[in-house]
Structures are given as C-alpha cells and as structure tokens.
C-alpha positions in Angstrom: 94.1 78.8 142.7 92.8 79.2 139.2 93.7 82.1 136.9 90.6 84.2 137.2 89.3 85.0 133.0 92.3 84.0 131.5 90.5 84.1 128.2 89.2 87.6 128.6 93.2 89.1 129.0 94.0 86.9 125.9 90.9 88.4 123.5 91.9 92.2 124.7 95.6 91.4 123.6 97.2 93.9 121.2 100.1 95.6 120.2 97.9 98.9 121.7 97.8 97.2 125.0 100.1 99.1 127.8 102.3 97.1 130.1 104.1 98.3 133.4 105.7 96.4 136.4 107.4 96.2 139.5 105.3 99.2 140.8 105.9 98.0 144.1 103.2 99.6 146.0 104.3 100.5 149.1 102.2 101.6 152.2 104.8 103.8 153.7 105.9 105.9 150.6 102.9 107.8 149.6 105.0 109.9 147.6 106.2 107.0 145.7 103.0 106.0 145.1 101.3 109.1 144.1 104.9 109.4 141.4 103.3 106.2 139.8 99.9 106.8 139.7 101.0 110.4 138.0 103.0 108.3 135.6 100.2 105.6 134.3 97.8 108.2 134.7 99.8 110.4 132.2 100.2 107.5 129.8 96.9 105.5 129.7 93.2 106.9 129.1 89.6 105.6 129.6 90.1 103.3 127.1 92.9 102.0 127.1 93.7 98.3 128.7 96.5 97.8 131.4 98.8 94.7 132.2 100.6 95.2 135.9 102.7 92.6 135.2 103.7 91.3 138.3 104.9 92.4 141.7 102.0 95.0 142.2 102.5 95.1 146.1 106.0 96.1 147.8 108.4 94.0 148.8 108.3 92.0 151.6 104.7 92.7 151.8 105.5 96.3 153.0 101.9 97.5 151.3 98.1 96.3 152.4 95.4 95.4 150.7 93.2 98.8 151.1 96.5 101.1 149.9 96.7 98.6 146.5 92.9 98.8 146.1 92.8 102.4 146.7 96.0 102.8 144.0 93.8 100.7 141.5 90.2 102.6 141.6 92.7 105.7 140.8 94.1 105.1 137.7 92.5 106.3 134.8 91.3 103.1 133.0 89.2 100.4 134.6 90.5 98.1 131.8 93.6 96.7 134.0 94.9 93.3 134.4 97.2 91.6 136.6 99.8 88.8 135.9 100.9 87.9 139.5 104.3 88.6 140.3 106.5 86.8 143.4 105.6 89.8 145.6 102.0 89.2 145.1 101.2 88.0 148.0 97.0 88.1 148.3 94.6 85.5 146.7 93.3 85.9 143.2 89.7 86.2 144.5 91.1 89.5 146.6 92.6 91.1 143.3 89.3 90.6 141.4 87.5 92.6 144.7 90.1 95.2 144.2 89.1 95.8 140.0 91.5 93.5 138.6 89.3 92.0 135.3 91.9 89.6 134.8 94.2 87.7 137.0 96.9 85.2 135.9 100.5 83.9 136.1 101.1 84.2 132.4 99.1 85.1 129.1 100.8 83.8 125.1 99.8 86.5 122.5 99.4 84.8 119.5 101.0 88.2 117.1 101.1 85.9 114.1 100.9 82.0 113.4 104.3 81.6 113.6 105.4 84.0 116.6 104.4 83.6 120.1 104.9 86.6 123.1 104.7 85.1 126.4 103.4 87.9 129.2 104.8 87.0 132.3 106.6 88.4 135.7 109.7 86.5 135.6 111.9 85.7 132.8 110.6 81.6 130.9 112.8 79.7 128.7 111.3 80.7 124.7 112.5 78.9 121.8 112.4 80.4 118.2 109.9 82.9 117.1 109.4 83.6 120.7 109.1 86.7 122.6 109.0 87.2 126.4 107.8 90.1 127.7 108.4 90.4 131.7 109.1 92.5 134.8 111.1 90.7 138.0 114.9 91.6 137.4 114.3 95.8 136.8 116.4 95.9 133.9 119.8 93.8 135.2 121.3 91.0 132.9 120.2 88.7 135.6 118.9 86.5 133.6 120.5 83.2 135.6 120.4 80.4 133.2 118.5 82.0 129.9 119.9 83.9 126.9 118.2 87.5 127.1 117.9 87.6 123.7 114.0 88.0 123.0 113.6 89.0 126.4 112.1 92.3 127.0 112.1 93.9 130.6 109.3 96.5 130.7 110.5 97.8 134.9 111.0 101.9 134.2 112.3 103.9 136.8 109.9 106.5 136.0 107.0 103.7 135.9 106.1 104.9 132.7 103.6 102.0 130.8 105.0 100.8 127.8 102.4 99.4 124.5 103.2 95.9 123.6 103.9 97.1 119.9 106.7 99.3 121.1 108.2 96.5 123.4 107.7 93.8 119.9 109.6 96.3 117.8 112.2 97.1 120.2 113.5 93.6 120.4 112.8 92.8 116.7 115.3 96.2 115.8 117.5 94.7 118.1 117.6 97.9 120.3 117.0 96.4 123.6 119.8 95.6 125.6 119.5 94.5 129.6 121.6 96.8 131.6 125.1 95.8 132.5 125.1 95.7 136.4 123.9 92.5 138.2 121.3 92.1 140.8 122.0 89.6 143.5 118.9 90.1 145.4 116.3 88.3 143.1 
C-alpha cells in the first residue's frame, strides 16, 4: 500500500507537534486503555496534532478494529496521525476509516537545512546532523546493530505524549540515555 497524505503529516510538522507510541491497545484491558486515553487526553487539546508512532494495536493482535476506532474518536484532538508500527496489523485504507488524517511508515522533518529528524516506529541507521525519533524497543539499549546516539525513544510507561521540541532538545543536551536492561523479545 501507499502512505495515505504523506505530505499533509509533513506540512503539520513542528517542534509543537506531540508524539506517543507503543500504546498497545488491547481489547481485553479496558483499564489499560482508559489509563492511556486519561494520559493523551491530559496532555493534548483541540488543537493540538498527534503522531502514534507506531504499534497502535496490541501485541499479537490481541485488540480489534472497533476497540482502536472507539480509542481514537475519544481523544481530545482530531488532528492525529499514525506512522505504522510492526504490530499494526490492518490496512491503511482501515486507519483512515477509523480518523487517522495521516498514515505512513516514516515522515523526515526538515528542522533546519542542515538537520534532518526521521519519525519512525523502529530505530533507521542516520548519519550526521540526523535525528531519529521512534517507538519499538520501550526504552532498552536494544538497538541491535545502530549507535543510539541521536536516537530518541518516545515509549513512556505512563503514555504520556511527548512535543517534538522537547524530544530535539533532549538529545541535543545530551540528556537522553536508553535504559540499561535489554529486551530480547523485539
């Protein structure tokens, strides 16, 4: 499939924009669910646009398509945007049904001529004056065969969004720092 209006998620770009990942919607754990929703909700207003990036639905495919659409018509902003994730399992036509206005496997912001940010759900090779800002690993050092430096992941236990600005000057200050245990199950 296509990416559904790539160039619309890459005109909305900006530090204000808010991230999150690795919600993991899941169909049995309402609670769960409801904890997220409480969490974006808390974050993000009307106005405000919203990246999932990646790995929406639960594991396994452990949600359905009506519990993610019902999750998505609940959060505050109708400004959200999905960068698929390897758990994201339904076609890019069905996202765009459930209120996705953007769906895509990676989006470049462009924060000045000579720096790139790459948006995506799993860790990419960058080379200098390159960010990457991700989900997929949930804060390990499993980075298999990449240097994390200039990688950002923005998974929160507390599925809290994070703005891009804040991810950007977290990794220019040099205060990001993957966590030291190791996931094997990636």
């Amino acid at each position: 499939e296509h990416p559904y209006n790539q160039q619309l998620l890459e005109t909305i770009l900006s530090p204000d924009t808010y991230i999150v990942g690795d919600l993991h919607i899941n169909a049995k754990d309402t609670a769960k669910t409801q904890m997220i929703l409480r969490s974006i909700n808390g974050t993000v207003s009307r106005d405000s646009d919203l990246i999932i990036i990646g790995d929406l639905d639960g594991k396994k495919g452990t949600s359905d398509e009506k519990t993610i659409s019902a999750f998505i018509k609940k959060i505050n902003t109708k400004k959200i945007y999905l960068i698929l994730g390897n758990n994201d399992r339904y076609s890019i036509k069905t996202y765009v049904k459930m209120g996705f206005r953007a769906v895509t496997d990676e989006v470049v912001y462009k924060e000045s001529a000579m720096k790139k940010v790459y948006l995506t759900h799993c860790p990419r090779k960058i080379g200098p004056n390159e960010y990457n800002v991700h989900g997929h690993i949930h804060g390990s050092k499993c980075y298999w065969n990449l240097d994390w430096h200039n990688h950002i992941d923005v998974w929160d236990e507390n599925y809290v969004p994070v703005k891009l600005s804040d991810c950007l000057e977290r990794l220019e200050k040099g205060l990001y720092t993957a966590r030291t245990e190791i996931h094997t199950g990636y």
